[in-house]
Chimera marker file (.cmm) of the C-alpha trace (Angstrom):
<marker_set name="trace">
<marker id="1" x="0.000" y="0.000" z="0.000" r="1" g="1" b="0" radius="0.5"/>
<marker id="2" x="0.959" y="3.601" z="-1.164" r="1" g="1" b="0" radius="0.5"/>
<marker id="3" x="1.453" y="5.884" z="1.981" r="1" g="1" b="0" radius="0.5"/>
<marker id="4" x="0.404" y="9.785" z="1.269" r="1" g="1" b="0" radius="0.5"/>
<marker id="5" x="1.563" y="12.435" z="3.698" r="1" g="1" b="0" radius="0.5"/>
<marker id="6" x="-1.467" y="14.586" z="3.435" r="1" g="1" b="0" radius="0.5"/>
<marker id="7" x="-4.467" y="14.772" z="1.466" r="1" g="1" b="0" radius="0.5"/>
<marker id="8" x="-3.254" y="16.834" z="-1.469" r="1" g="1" b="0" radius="0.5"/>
<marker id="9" x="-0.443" y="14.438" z="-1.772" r="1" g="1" b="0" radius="0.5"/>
<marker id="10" x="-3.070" y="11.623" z="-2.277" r="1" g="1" b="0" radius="0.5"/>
<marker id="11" x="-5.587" y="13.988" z="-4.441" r="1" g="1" b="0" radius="0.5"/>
<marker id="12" x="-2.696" y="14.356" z="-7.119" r="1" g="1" b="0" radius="0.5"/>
<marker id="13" x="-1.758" y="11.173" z="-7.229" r="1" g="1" b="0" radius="0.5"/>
<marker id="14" x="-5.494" y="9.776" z="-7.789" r="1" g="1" b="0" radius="0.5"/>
<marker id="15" x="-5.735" y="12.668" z="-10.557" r="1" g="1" b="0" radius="0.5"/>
<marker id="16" x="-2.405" y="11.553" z="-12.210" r="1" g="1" b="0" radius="0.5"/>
<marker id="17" x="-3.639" y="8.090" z="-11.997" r="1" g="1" b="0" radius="0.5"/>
<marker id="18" x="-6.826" y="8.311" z="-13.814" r="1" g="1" b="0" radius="0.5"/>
<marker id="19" x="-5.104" y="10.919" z="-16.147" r="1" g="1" b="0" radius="0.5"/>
<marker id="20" x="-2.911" y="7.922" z="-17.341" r="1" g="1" b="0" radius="0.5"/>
<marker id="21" x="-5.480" y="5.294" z="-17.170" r="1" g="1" b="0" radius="0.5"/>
<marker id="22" x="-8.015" y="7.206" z="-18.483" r="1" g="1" b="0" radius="0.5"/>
<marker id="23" x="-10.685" y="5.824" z="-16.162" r="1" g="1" b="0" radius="0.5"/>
<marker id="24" x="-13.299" y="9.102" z="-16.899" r="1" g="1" b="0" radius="0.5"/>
<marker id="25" x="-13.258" y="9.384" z="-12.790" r="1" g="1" b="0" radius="0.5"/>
<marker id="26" x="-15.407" y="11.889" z="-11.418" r="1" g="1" b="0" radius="0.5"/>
<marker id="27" x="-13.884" y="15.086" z="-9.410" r="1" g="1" b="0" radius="0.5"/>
<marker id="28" x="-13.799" y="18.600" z="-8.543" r="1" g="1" b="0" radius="0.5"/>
<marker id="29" x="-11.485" y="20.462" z="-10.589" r="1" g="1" b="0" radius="0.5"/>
<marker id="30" x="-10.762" y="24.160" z="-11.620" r="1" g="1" b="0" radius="0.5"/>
<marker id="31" x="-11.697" y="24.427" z="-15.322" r="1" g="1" b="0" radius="0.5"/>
<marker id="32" x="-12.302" y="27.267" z="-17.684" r="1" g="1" b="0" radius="0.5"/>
<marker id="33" x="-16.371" y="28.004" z="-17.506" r="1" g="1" b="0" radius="0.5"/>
<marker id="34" x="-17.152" y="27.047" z="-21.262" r="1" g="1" b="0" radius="0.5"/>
<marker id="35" x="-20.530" y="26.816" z="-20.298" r="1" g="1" b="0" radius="0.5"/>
<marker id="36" x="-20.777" y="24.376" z="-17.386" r="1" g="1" b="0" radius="0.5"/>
<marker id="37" x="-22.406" y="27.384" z="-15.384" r="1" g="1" b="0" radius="0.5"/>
<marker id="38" x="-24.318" y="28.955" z="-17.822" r="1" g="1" b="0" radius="0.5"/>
<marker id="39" x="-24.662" y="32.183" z="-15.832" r="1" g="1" b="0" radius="0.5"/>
<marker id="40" x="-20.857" y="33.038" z="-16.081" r="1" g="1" b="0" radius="0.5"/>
<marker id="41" x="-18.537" y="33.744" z="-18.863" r="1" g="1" b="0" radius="0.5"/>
<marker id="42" x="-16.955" y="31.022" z="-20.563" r="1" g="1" b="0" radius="0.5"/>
<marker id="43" x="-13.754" y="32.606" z="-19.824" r="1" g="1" b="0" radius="0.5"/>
<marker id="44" x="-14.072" y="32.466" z="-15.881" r="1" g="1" b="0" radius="0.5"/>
<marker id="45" x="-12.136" y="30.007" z="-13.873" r="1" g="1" b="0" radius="0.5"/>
<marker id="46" x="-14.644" y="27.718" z="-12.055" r="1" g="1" b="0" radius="0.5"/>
<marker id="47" x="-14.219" y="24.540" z="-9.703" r="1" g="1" b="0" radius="0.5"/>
<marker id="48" x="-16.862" y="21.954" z="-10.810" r="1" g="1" b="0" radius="0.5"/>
<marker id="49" x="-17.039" y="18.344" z="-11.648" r="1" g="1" b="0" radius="0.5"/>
<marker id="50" x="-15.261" y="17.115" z="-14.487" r="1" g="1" b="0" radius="0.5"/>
<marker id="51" x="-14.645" y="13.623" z="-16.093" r="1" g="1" b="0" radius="0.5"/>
<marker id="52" x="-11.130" y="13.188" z="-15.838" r="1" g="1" b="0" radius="0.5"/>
<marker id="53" x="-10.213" y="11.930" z="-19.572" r="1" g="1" b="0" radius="0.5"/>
<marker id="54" x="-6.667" y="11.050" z="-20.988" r="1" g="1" b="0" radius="0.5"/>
<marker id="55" x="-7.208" y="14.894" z="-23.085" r="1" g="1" b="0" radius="0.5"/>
<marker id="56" x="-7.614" y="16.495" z="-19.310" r="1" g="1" b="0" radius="0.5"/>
<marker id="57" x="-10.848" y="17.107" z="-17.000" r="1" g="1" b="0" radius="0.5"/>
<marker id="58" x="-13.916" y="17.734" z="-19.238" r="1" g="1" b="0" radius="0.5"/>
<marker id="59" x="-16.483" y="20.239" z="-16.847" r="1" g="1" b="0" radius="0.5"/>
<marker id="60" x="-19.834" y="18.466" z="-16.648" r="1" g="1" b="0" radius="0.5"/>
<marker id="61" x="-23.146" y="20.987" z="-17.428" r="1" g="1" b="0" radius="0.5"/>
<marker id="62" x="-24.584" y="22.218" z="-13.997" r="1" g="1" b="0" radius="0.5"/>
<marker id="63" x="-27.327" y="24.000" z="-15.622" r="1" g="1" b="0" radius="0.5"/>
<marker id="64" x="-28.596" y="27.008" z="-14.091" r="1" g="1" b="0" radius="0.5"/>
<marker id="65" x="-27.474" y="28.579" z="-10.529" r="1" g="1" b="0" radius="0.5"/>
<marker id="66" x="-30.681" y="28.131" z="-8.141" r="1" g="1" b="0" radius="0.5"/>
<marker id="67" x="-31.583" y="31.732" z="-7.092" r="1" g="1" b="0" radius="0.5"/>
<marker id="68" x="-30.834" y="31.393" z="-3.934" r="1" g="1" b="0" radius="0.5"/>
<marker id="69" x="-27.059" y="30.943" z="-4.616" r="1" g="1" b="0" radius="0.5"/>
<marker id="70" x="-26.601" y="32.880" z="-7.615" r="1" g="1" b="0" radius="0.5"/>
<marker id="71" x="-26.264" y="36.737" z="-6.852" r="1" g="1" b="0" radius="0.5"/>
<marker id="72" x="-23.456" y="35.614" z="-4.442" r="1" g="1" b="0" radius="0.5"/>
<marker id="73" x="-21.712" y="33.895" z="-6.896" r="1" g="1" b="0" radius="0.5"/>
<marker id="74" x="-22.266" y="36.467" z="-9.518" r="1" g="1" b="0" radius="0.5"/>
<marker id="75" x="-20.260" y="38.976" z="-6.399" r="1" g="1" b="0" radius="0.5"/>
<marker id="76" x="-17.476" y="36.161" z="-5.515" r="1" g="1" b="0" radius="0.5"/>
<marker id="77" x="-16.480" y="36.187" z="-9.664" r="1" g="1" b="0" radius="0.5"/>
<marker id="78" x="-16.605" y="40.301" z="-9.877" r="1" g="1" b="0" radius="0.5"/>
<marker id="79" x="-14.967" y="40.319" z="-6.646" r="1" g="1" b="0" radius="0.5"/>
<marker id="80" x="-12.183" y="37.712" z="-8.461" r="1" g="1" b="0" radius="0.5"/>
<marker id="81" x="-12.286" y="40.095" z="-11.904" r="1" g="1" b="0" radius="0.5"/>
<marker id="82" x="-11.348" y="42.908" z="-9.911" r="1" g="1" b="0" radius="0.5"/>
<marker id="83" x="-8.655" y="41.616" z="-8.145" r="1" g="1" b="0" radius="0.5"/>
<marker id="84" x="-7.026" y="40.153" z="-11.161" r="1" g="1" b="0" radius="0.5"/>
<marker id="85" x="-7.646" y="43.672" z="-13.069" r="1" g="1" b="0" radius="0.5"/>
<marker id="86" x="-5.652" y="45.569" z="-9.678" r="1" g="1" b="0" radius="0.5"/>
<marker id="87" x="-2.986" y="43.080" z="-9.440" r="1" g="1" b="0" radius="0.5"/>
<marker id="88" x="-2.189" y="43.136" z="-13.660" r="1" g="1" b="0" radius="0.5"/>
<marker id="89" x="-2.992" y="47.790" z="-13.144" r="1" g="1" b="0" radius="0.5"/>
<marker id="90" x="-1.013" y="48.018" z="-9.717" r="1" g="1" b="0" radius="0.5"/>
<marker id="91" x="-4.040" y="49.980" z="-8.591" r="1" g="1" b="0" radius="0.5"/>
<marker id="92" x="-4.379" y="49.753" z="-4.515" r="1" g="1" b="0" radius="0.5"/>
<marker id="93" x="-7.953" y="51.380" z="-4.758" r="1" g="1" b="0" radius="0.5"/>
<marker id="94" x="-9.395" y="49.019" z="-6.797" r="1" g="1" b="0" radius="0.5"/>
<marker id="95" x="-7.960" y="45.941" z="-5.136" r="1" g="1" b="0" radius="0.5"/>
<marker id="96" x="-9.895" y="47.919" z="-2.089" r="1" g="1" b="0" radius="0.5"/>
<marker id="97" x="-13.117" y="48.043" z="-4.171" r="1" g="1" b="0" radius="0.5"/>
<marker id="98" x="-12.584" y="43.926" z="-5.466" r="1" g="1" b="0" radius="0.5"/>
<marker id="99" x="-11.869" y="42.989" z="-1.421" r="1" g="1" b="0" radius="0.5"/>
<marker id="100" x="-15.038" y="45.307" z="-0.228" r="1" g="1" b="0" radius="0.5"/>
<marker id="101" x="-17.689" y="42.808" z="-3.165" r="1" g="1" b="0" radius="0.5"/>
<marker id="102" x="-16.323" y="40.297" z="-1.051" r="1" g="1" b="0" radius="0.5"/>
<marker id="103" x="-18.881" y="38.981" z="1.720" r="1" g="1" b="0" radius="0.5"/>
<marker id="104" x="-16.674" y="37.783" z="4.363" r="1" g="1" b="0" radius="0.5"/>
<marker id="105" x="-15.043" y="41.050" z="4.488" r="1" g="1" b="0" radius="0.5"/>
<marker id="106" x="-16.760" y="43.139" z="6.701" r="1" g="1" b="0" radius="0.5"/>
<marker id="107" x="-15.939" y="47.190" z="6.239" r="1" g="1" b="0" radius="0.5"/>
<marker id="108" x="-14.180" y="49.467" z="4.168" r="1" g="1" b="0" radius="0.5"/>
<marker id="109" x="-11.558" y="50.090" z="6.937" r="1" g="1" b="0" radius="0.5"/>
<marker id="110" x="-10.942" y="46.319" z="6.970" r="1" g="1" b="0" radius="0.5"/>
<marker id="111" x="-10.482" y="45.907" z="3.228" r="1" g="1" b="0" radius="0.5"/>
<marker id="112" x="-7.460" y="48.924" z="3.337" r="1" g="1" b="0" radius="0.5"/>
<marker id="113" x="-5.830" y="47.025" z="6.288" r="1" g="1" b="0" radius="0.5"/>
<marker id="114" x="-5.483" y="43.905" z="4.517" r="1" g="1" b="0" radius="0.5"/>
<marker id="115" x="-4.952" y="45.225" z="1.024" r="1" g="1" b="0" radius="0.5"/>
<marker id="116" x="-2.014" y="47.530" z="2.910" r="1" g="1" b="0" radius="0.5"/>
<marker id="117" x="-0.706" y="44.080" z="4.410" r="1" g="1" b="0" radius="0.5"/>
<marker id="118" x="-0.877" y="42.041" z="1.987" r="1" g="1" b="0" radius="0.5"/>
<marker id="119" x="0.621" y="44.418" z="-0.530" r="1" g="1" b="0" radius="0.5"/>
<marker id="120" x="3.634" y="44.650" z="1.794" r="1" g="1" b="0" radius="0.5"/>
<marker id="121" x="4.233" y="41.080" z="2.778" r="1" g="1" b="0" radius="0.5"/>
<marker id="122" x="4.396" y="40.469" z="-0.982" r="1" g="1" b="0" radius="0.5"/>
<marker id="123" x="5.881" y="43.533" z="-2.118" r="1" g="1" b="0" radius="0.5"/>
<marker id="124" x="8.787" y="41.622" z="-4.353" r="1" g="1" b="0" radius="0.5"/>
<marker id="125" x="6.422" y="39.965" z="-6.356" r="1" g="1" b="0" radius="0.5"/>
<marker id="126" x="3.928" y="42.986" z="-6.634" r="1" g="1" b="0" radius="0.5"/>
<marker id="127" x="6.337" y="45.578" z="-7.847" r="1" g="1" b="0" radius="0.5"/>
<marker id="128" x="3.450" y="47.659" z="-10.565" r="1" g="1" b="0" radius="0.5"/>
<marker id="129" x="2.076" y="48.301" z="-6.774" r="1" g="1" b="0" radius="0.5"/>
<marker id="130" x="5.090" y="50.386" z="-5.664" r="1" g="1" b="0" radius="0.5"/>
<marker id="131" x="6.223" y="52.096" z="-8.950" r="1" g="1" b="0" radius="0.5"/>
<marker id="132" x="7.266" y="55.482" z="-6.921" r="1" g="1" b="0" radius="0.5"/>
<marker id="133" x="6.877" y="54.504" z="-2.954" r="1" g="1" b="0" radius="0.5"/>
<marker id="134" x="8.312" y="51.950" z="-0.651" r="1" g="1" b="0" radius="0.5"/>
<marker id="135" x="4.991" y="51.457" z="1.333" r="1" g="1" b="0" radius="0.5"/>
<marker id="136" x="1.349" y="52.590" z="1.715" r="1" g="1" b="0" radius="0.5"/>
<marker id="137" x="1.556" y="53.920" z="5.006" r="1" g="1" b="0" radius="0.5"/>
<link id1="1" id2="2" r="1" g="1" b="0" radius="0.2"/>
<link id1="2" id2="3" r="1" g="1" b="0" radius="0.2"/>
<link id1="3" id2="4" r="1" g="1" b="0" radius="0.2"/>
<link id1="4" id2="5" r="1" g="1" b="0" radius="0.2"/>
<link id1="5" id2="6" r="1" g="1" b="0" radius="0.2"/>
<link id1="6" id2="7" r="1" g="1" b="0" radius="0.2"/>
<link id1="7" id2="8" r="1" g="1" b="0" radius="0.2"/>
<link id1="8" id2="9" r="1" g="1" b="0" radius="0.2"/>
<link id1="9" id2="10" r="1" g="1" b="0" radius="0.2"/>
<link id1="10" id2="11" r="1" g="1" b="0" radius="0.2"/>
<link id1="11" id2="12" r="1" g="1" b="0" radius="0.2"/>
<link id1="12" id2="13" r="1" g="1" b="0" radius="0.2"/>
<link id1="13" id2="14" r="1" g="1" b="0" radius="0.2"/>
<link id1="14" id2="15" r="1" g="1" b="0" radius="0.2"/>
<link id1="15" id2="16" r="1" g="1" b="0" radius="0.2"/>
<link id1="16" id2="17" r="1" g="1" b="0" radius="0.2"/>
<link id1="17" id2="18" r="1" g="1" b="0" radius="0.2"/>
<link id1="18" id2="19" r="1" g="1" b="0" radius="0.2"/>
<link id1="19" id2="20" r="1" g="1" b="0" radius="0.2"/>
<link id1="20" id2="21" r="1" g="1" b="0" radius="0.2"/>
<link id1="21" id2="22" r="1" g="1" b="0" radius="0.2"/>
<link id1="22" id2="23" r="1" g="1" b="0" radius="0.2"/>
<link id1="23" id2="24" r="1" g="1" b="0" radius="0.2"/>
<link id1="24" id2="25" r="1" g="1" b="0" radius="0.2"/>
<link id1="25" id2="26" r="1" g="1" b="0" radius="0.2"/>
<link id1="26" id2="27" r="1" g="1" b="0" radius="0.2"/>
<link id1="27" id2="28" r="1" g="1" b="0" radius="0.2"/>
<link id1="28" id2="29" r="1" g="1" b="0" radius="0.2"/>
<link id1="29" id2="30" r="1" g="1" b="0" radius="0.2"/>
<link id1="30" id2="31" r="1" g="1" b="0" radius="0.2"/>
<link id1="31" id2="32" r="1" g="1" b="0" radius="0.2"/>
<link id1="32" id2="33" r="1" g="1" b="0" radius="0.2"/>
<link id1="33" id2="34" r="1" g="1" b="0" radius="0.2"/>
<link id1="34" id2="35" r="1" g="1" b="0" radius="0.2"/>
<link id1="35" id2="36" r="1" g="1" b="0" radius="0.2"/>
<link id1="36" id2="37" r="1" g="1" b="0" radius="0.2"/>
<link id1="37" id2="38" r="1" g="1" b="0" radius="0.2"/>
<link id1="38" id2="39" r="1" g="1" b="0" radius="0.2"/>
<link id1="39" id2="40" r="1" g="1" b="0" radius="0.2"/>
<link id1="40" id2="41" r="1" g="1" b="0" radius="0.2"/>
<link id1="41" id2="42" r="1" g="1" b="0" radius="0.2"/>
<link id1="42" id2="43" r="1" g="1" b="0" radius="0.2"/>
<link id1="43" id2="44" r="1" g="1" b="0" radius="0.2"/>
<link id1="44" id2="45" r="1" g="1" b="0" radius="0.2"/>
<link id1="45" id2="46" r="1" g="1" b="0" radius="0.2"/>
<link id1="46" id2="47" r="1" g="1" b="0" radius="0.2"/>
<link id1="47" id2="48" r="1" g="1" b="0" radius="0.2"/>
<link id1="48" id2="49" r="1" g="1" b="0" radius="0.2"/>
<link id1="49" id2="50" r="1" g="1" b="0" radius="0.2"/>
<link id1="50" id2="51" r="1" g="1" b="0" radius="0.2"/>
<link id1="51" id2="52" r="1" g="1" b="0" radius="0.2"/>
<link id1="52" id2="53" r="1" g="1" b="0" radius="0.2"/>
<link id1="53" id2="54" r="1" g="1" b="0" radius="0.2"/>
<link id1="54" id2="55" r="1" g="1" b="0" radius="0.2"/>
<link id1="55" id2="56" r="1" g="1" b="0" radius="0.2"/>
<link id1="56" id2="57" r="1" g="1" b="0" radius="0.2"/>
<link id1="57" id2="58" r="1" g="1" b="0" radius="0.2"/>
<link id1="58" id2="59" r="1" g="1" b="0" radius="0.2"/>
<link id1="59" id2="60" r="1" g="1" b="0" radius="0.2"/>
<link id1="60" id2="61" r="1" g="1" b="0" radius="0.2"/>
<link id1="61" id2="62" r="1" g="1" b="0" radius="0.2"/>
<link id1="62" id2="63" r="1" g="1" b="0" radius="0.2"/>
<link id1="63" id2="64" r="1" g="1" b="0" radius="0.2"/>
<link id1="64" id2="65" r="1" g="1" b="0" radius="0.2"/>
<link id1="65" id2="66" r="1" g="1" b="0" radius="0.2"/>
<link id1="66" id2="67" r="1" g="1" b="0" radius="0.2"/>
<link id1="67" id2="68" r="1" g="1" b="0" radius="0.2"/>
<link id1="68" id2="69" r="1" g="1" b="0" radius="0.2"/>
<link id1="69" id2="70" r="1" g="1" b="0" radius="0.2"/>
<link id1="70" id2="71" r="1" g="1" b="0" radius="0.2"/>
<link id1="71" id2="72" r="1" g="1" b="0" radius="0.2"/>
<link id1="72" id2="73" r="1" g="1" b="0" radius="0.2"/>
<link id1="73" id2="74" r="1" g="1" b="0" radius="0.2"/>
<link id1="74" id2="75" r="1" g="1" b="0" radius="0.2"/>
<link id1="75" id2="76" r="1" g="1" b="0" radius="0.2"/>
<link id1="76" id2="77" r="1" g="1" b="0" radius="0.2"/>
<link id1="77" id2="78" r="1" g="1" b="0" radius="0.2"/>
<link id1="78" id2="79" r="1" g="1" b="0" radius="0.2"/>
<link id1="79" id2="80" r="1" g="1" b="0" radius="0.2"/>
<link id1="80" id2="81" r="1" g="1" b="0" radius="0.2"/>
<link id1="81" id2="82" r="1" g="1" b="0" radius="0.2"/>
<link id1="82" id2="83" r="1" g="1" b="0" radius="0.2"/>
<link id1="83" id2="84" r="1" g="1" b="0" radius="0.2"/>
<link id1="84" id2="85" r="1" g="1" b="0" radius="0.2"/>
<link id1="85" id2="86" r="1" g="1" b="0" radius="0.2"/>
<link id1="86" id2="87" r="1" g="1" b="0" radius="0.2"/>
<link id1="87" id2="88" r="1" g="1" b="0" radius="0.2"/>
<link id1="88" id2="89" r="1" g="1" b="0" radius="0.2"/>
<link id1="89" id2="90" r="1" g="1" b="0" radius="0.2"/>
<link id1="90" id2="91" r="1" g="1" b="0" radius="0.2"/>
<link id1="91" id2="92" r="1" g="1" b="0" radius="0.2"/>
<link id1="92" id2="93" r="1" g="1" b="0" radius="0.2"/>
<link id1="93" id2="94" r="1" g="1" b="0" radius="0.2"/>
<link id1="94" id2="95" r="1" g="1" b="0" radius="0.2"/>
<link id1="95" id2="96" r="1" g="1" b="0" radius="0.2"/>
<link id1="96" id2="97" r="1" g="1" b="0" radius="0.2"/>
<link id1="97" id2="98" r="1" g="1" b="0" radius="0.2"/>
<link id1="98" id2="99" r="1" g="1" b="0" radius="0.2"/>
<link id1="99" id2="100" r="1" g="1" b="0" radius="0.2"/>
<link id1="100" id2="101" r="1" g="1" b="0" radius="0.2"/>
<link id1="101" id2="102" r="1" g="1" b="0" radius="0.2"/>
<link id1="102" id2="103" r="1" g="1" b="0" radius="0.2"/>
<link id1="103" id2="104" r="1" g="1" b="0" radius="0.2"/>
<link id1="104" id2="105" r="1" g="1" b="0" radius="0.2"/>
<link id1="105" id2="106" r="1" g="1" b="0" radius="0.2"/>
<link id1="106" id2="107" r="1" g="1" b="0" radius="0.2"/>
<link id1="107" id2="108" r="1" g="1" b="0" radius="0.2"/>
<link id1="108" id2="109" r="1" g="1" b="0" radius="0.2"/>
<link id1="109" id2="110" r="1" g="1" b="0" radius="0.2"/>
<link id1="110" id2="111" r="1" g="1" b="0" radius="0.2"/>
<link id1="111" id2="112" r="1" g="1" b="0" radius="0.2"/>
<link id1="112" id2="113" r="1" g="1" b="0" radius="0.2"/>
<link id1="113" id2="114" r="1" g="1" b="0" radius="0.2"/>
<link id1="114" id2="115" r="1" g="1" b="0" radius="0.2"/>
<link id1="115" id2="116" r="1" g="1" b="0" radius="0.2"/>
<link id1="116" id2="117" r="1" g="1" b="0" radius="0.2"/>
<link id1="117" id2="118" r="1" g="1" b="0" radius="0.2"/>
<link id1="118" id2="119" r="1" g="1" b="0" radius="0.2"/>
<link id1="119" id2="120" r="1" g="1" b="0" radius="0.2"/>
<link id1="120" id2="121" r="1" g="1" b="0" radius="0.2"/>
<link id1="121" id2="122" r="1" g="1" b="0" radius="0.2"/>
<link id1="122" id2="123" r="1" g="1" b="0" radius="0.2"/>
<link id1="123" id2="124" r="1" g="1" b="0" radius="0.2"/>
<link id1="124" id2="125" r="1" g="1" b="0" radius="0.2"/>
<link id1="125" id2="126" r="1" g="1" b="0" radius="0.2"/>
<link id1="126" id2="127" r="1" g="1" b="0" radius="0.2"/>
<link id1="127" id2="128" r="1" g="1" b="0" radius="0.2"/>
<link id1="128" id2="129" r="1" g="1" b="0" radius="0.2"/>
<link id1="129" id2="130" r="1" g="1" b="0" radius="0.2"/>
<link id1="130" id2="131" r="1" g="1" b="0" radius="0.2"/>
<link id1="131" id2="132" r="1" g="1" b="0" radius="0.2"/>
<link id1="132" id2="133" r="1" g="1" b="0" radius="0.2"/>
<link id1="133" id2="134" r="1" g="1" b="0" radius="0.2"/>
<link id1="134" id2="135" r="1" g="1" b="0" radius="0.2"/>
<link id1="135" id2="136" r="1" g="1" b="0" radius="0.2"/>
<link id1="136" id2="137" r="1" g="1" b="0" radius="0.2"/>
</marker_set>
């Protein structure tokens, strides 16, 4: 018997398996959209289940978001778009505005704090961020 260290360790190496044996196992995977949520662009990176084929993971059709679930995904992906469009711009502000869309942060003052933090901690491999300054505060 195979002994895994952790759970990711184990995850790959059931993924690489069925890769190679092309077994069309079923898992959760990050995909490209392409219409397995039809609510979101086919563009938008989405974690869903795929068959797991010898070509890669193939995303299987959810169909359409129940209501109840669907404006909060709608704010998670904007919330992602936003961040991705800061981080590629360097903008500060609007990595504020992306981290305030997000529900589990609580208040504007919040959303500087950890932007400021964050944007610090990684500073080396953030450098549009700090074209003329050496910190935000």
């Amino acid at each position: 018997m195979v002994h895994f260290g952790n759970r990711n360790q184990l995850s790959y190496h059931i993924t690489y398996r069925t890769l190679y044996h092309d077994t069309g196992d079923i898992q959760y995977v990050n995909v490209r959209n392409n219409g397995a949520i039809l609510e979101l662009p086919a563009d938008s990176a989405v974690e869903v289940a795929c068959r797991i084929t010898a070509d890669g993971p193939k995303p299987l059709a959810t169909g359409e978001l129940k209501v109840s679930i669907s404006g909060y995904v709608h704010m998670i992906k904007a919330f992602e778009r936003m961040t991705i469009e800061a981080a590629v711009k360097g903008d500060r502000n609007l990595a504020v505005a992306a981290l305030n869309l997000n529900p589990l942060c609580p208040s504007d003052e919040l959303a500087n704090i950890v932007v400021d933090e964050l944007l610090e901690a990684h500073k080396e491999y953030l450098p549009q961020f700090f074209k003329n300054q050496t910190s935000f505060r």
